[in-house]
C-alpha positions as CSV (number, residue, x, y, z in Angstrom):
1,X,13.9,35.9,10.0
2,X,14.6,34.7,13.6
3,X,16.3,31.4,13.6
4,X,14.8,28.7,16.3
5,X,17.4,27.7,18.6
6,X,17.1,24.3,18.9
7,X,17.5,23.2,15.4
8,X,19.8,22.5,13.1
9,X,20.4,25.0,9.9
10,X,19.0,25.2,7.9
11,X,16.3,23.8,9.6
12,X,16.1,26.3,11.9
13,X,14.9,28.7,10.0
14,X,12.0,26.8,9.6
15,X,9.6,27.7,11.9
16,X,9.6,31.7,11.1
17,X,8.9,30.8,7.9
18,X,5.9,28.8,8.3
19,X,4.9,31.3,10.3
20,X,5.4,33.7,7.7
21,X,3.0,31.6,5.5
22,X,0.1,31.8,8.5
23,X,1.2,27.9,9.9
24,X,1.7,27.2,13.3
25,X,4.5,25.7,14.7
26,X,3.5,22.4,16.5
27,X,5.1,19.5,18.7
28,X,4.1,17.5,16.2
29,X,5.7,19.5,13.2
30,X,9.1,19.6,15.4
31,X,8.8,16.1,15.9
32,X,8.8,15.4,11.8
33,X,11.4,18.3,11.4
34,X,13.6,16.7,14.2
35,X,13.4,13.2,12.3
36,X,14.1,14.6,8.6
37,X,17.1,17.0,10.1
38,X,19.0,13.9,11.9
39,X,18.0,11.4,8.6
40,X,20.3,11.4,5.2
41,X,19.1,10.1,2.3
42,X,15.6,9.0,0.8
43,X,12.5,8.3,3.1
44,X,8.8,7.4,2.8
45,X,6.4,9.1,4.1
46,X,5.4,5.7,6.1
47,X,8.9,5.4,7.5
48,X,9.0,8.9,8.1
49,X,5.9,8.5,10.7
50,X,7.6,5.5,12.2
51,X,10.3,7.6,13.3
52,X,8.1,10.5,14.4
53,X,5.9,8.2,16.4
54,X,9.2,6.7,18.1
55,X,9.9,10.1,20.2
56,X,6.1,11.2,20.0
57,X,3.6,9.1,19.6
58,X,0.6,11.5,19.0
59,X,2.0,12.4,15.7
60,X,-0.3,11.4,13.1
61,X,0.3,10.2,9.5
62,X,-2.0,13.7,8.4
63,X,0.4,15.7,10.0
64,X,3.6,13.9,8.3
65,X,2.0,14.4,5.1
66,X,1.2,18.1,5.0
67,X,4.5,18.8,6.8
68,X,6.0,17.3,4.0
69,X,3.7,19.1,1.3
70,X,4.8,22.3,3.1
71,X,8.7,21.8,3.0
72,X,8.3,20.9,-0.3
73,X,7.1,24.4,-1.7
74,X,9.7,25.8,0.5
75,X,12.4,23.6,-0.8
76,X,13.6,21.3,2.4
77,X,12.5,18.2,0.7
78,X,11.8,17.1,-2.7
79,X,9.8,13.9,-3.4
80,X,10.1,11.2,-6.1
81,X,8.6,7.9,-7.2
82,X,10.4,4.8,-6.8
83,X,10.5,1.7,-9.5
84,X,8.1,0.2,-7.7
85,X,5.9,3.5,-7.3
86,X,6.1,4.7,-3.9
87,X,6.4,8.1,-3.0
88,X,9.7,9.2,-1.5
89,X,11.4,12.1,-0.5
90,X,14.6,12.9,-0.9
91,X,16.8,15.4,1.9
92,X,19.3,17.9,2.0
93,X,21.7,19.1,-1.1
94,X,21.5,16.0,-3.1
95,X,17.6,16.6,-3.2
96,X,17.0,16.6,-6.8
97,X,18.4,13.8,-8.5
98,X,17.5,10.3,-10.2
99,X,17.6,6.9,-10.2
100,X,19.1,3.4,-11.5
101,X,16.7,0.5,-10.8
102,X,17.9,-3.2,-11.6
103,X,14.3,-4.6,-12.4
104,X,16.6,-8.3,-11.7
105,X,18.1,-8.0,-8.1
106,X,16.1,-4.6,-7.3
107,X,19.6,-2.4,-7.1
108,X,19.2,1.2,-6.6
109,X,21.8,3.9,-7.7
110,X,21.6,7.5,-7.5
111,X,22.5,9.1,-11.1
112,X,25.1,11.4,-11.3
113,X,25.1,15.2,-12.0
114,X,26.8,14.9,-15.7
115,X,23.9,12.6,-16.1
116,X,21.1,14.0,-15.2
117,X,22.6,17.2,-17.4
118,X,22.9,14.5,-20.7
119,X,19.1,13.5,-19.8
120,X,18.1,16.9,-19.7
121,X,20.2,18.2,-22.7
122,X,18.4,15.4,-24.6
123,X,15.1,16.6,-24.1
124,X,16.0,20.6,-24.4
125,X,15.6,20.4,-27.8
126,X,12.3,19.9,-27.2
127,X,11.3,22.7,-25.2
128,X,10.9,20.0,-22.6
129,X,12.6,20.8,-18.8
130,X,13.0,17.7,-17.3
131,X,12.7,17.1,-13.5
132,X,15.6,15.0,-12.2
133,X,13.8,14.1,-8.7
134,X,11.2,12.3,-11.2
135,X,13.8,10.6,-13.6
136,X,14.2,6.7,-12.3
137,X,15.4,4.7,-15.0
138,X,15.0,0.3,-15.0
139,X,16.7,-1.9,-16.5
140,X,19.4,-4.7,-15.8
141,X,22.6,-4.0,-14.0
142,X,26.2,-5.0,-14.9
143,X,26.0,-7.8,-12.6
144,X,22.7,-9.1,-13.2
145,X,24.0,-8.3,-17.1
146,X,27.1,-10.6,-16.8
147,X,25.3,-13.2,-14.7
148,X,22.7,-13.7,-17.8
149,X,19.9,-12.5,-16.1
């Protein structure tokens, strides 16, 4: 696969492959691949539009959204669901993972690799394989714990 020049890897890779898959390469999906290759850590697709719209304004939230659906299947992004709900999506190697959420000060903590295995291993048993980009578990942290709360 020809690589595209002016992206980063793996992104660059990116646009043969759409390609590949009969999608064109647009500004627009450059300008959401530009903002997702310079970003680290979690996103919404709201904030990821803001960002987009900041170097090109004609990008439209549409666009964001089936960008995302497409580097999802191909494995760029991986989206979750926040305490609270929201859709978010999650970048680079640290893609699949889960979630501590204090349901007292609203903390947010990413759960380790040994953990997400002991979550999984619980459910095995079962015949059940469990999704670590979904797993976001609430309760009350060791400070909001100590404090009473």
């Amino acid at each position: 696969m020809a690589a595209h020049a002016s992206l980063p890897a793996p992104w660059d890779t990116l646009p043969a492959q759409l390609r590949a898959r009969g999608q064109r390469w647009t500004p627009q999906r450059d300008a959401v691949v530009r903002a997702l290759s310079s970003a680290r850590g979690h996103l919404t697709g709201s904030q990821l539009v803001d960002l987009c719209r900041a170097t090109d304004p004609s990008v439209v939230p549409s666009t964001v959204y089936r960008t995302l659906d497409a580097l999802e299947e191909l494995g760029f992004v991986r989206h979750s669901h926040g305490a609270d709900g929201r859709e978010e999506y999650h970048l680079g190697p640290d893609a699949s993972h889960g979630h501590l959420h204090c349901a007292v000060c609203g903390g947010q903590w990413q759960i380790q690799d040994d953990e997400v295995d002991a979550v999984s291993a619980a459910f095995a048993g079962r015949g059940f394989a469990v999704d670590a980009s979904h797993v976001t578990i609430v309760g009350r942290c060791r400070a909001c714990t100590a404090a009473g709360n």
